[in-house]
N, C-alpha and C positions, 0 to 999 in steps of 0.2 A: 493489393494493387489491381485486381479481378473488379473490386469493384469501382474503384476507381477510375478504371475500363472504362467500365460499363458505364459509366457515367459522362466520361466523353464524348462514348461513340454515342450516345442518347442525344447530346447536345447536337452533337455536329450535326448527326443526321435530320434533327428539326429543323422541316420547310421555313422558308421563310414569310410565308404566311401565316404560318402560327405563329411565330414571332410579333407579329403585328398584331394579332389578334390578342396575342399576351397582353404587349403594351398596351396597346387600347384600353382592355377590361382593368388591366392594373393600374393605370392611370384612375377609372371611374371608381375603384376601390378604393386605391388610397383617398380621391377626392371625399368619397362617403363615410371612409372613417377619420377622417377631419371634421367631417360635420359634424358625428356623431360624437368627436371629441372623448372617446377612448379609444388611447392607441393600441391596448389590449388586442384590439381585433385585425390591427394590422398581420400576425402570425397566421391569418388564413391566406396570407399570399402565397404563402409557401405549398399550399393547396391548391391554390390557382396554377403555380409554376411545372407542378407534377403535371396539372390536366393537361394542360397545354403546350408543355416541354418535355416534360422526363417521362411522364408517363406508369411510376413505378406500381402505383394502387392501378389494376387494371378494368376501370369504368368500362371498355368499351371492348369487353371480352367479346360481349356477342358478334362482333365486325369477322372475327374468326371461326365463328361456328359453321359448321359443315350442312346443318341445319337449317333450309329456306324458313320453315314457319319462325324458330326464333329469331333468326335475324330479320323478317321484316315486323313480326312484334314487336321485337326490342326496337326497332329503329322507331317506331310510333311513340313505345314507353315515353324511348331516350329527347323526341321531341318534344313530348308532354309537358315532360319535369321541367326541361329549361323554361318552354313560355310559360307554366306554372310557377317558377322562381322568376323570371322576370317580372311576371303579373305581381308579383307578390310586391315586390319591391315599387313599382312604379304605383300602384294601387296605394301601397302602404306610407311611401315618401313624396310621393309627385301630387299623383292628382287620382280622381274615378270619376267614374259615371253615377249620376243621381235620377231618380224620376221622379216630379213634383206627382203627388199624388192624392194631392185633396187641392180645393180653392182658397184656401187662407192667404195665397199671395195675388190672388187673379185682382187685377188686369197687370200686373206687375209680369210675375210667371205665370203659366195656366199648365191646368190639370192636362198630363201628355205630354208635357215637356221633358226631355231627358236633358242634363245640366251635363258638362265637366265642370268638375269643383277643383278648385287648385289646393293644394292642401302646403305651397310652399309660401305663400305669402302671410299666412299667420305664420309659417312655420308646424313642421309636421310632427306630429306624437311618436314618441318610438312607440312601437305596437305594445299595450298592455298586457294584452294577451296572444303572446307570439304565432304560439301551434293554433293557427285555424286555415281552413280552406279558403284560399284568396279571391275567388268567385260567386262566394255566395256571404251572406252579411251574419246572420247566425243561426241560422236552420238550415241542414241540408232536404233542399228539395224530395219527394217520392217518401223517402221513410221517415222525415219529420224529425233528423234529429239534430243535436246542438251539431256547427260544422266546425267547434273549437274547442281546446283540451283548458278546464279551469285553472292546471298547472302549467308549466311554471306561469306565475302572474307577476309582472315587473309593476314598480312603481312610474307615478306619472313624472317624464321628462318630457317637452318639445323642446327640437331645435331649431339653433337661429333663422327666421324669418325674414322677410323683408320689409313689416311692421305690422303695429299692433290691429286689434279689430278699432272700427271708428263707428262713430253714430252715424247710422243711414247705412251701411253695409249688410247686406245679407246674405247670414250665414247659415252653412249647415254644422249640425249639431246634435252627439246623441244626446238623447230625449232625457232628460235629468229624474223624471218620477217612472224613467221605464227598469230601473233599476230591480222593480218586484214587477212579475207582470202572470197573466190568468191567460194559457196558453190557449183557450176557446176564444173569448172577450179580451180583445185589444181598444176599444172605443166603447164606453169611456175606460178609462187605465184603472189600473189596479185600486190605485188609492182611492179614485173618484167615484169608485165603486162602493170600496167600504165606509166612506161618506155616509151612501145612497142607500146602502145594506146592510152594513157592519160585518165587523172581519171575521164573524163565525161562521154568519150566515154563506159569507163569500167561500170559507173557509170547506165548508161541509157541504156544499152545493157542487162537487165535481162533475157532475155530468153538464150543469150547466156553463159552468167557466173553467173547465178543465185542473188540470195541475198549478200549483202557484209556486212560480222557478224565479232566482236570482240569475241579472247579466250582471256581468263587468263592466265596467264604464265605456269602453271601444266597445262592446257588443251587443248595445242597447241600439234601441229604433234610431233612423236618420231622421231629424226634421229640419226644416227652414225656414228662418222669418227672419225679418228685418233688424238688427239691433239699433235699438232707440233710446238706452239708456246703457250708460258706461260707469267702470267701477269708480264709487265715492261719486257719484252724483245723484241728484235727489230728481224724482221722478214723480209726475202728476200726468192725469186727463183732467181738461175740464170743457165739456160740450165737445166730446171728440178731439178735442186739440193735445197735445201731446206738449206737456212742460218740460224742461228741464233745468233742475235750479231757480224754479221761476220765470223764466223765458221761455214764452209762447217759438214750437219749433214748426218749420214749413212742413205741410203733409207733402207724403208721398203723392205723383201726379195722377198717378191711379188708383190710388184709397178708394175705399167702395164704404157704404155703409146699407144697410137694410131701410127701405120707403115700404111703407104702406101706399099700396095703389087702385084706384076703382074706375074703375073703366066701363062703357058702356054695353059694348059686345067681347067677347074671349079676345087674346090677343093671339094674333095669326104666328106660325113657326114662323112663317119668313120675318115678321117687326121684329122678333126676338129676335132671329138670326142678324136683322141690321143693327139693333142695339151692342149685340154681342155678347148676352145671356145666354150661358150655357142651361141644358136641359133641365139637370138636375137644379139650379136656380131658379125655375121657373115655377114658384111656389104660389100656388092658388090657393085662398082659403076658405074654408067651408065657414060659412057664413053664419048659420043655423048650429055652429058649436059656443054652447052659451058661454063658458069661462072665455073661452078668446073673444068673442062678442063684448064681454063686459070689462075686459081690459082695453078694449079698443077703443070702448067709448071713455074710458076713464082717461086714455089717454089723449082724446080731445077730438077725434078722428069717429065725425057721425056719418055710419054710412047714409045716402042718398039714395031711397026705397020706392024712388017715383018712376023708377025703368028697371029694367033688366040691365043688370050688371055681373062682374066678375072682379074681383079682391084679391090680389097678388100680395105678394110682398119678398120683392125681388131684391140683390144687391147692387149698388149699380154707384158709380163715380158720377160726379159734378158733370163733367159732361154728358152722361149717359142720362142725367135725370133732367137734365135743360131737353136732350132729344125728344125724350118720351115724354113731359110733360107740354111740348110743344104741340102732341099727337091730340087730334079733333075727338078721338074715342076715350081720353083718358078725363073722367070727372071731376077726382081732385085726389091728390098725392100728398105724402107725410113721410121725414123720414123719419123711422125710429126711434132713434136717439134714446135719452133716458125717461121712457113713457114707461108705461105700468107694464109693456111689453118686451120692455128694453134690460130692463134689471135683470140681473143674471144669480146664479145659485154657485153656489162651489168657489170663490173667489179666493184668490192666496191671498192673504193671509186666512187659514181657518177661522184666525177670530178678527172681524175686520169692524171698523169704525162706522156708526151711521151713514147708508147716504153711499158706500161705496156701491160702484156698478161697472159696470164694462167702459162707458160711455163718462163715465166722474170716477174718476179709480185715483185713491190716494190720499184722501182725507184734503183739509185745509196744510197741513204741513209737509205731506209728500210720504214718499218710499225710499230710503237711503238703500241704494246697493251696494254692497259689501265691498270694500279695498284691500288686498293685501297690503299687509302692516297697520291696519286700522284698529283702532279699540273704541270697545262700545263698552255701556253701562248694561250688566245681564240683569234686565228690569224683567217684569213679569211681561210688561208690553214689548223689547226688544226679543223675548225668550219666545214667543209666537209668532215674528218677524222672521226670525234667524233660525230656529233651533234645530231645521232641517239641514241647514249650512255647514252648521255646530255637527251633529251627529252625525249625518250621512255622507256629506261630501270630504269633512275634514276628520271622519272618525274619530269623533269621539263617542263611541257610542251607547256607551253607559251616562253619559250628561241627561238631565232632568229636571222637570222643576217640583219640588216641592213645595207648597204655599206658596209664600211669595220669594222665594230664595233657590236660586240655581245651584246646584251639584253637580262638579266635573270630578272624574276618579274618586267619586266616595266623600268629598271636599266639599264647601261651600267655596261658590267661583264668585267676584264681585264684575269682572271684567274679562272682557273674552276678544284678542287679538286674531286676527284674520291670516288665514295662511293660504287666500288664493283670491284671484281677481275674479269678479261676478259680473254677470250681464242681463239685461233685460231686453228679451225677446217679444214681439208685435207682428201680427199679421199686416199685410194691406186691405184684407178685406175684415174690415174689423170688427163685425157681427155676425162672422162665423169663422173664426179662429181662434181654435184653443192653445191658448199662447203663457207668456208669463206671468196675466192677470188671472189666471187660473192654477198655474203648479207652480211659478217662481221663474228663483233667477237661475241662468246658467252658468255652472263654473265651468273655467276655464279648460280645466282639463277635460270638457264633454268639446268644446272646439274642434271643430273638423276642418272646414274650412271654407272659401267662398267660391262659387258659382261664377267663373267665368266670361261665359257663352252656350247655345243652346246648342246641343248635338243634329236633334233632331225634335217634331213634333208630331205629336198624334191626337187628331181628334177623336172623340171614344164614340160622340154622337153623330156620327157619318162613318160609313164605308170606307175602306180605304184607296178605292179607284175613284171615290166621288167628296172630295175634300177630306177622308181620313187624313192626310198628310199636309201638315201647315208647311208648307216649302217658303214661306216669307217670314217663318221664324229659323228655318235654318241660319245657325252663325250670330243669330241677333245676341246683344248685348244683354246679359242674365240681370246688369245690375243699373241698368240707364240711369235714377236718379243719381249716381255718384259721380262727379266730374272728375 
């Protein structure tokens, strides 16, 4: 009966603003583990109901202690933990902060932009890997170490969303070949590396490229680019243009591509600053380097040796090159394109068909991305398309080819169905980003989510009393070409 007391006078005596505060948080609970769709997790109400009501586990011992230093420690702690479990949660299900941190999207985003990503409109990942610190992504700052525990690691679920990714969205996404990574050397990645070097050399060289650590799929690098190609549809460039299925699609309005440019005297900070070339873009080239010299001309582009000149080759959109080609100092301009300077190294597929290049990517018959529920024929040529799909993303990873005949679990496999939706990722600036025509597609479960609005913006190359702060991209629109 004592405790049954005790458990009245508990009730009775709760304000009625705890009360409210119960409902409220109880309300948001139960709402969350609806979504999560295991009711399992409803019995931590009952956790809830102590803190808040009864009281019985006693969280907030120190309120009683006779002790000034611990009770104004612990009052710090006890604030910590909450906005560190709120953070975790709104981080985890809602949305975060992002910073575009290279030009692969510029003039789209630019470098210094901080994003909120909305992570509820794919719909959000339950955290793969739960125990980690919700402020930092996977290294703790100063001591450099992982900020997340390997165990427990949950399998991949998201939930319901408000719909799927569309073509022309741009997403963030961890980085699909960041899954092995060389804790010295992050550019170029792991793999592209052992491409370049071979995995002994990568292997045995640790003072040059550090340690080689596996992430988990959540605690791989953030990147973001454009999705241009959705799952079971077939994907092409040709002359820059982006196919899908065959059907020629509209560029983005701020697409950049790389011009060769010659000009009569240097180009002044301020023409750059009115064009809207960033510093780092403003790439002049040494003239007197013979391999570039002799691609240059191969690719039809003679320089003109009768003045003094200077030879850029900057990135820049249709309107940017109508400006500057407009400009009395500029000789004659080329863009890139698929010139002997254009062609690119490393391209996914490892073994890829004549003729592919950044600029033509995809053969005469395209790149099919991957559909959940889809089957393919496991040809020798689909087994160097896929077999990273195959292995890594959907574990299996003892599959292999031997000769001409694929092996799954020790087997000869004739056909290999799909157990996740794939994506093809693209920059805006699309002669210097390394995107899905170099590591592939993205699965689904790397989905993070999409870019909103702009928090804020920093220019790197000014001051920040003297235009360091873009205050006309506060609030702007992260994804304008989408209607």
């Amino acid at each position: 009966m004592g405790n049954k007391k005790d458990f009245k006078t508990r009730i009775k005596d709760t304000r009625i603003t705890r009360w409210i505060r119960f409902i409220i948080v109880a309300i948001i609970f139960l709402a969350w583990v609806a979504w999560m769709g295991d009711w399992w997790l409803s019995i931590f109400i009952f956790l809830l109901f102590d803190i808040y009501i009864t009281g019985y586990i006693p969280f907030d011992w120190w309120k009683n202690s006779k002790n000034k230093v611990v009770r104004t420690v612990m009052s710090w702690v006890d604030a910590i933990v909450y906005a560190l479990i709120l953070v975790y949660f709104v981080f985890g299900f809602v949305g975060q902060n992002y910073q575009i941190p290279s030009s692969s999207l510029e003039k789209t985003l630019l470098t210094g932009d901080y994003l909120w990503v909305n992570k509820m409109v794919y719909g959000p990942r339950v955290p793969m890997t739960p125990v980690h610190f919700p402020l930092v992504h996977n290294t703790l700052p100063i001591i450099n170490t992982k900020s997340y525990l390997d165990n427990p690691n949950l399998e991949y679920r998201r939930l319901k969303g408000l719909r799927d990714v569309e073509s022309g969205d741009i997403v963030v996404f961890n980085f699909p070949a960041g899954d092995t990574v060389t804790l010295k050397v992050s550019n170029p990645d792991y793999y592209t590396l052992v491409k370049m070097q071979g995995r002994d050399f990568v292997k045995r060289n640790k003072d040059i490229f550090g340690d080689i650590v596996y992430r988990p799929v959540d605690r791989r690098e953030n990147y973001v680019k454009r999705c241009v190609g959705l799952p079971g549809e077939t994907f092409q460039i040709k002359n820059g243009v982006i196919y899908i299925n065959g059907k020629a699609q509209a560029q983005p309005e701020n697409v950049q591509f790389s011009y060769i440019v010659q000009t009569r005297f240097p180009l002044t900070d301020a023409e750059w600053d009115d064009l809207g070339v960033a510093v780092e873009d403003r790439i002049e080239i040494n003239i007197n380097e013979l391999d570039f010299m002799r691609g240059l001309q191969a690719s039809g582009f003679v320089i003109d040796r009768s003045a003094p000149m200077s030879v850029y080759m900057p990135p820049l959109t249709d309107a940017m090159a109508k400006k500057l080609g407009a400009n009395a100092n500029v000789i004659k301009m080329m863009k890139l394109g698929d010139s002997a300077l254009g062609r690119v190294e490393y391209l996914f597929p490892d073994v890829v068909s004549d003729g592919w290049s950044s600029y033509n990517y995809g053969g005469e018959k395209g790149l099919w991305i991957p559909k959940k529920g889809a089957t393919i024929e496991l040809t020798p040529e689909n087994w160097y398309r896929y077999n990273r799909c195959i292995r890594n993303y959907e574990h299996n990873y003892d599959a292999e080819l031997r000769g001409d005949k694929v092996y799954i679990n020790g087997s000869p496999a004739e056909k290999y169905t799909f157990k996740m939706d794939y994506y093809f990722m693209v920059g805006d600036n699309r002669d210097n980003s390394l995107d899905s025509r170099f590591w592939g597609f993205v699965p689904e479960d790397h989905i993070v989510g999409t870019p909103m609005f702009v928090l804020i913006s920093f220019d790197k190359d000014k001051s920040l009393f003297n235009g360091g702060i873009r205050w006309n991209r506060i609030f702007k629109d992260a994804n304008p070409d989408k209607e």
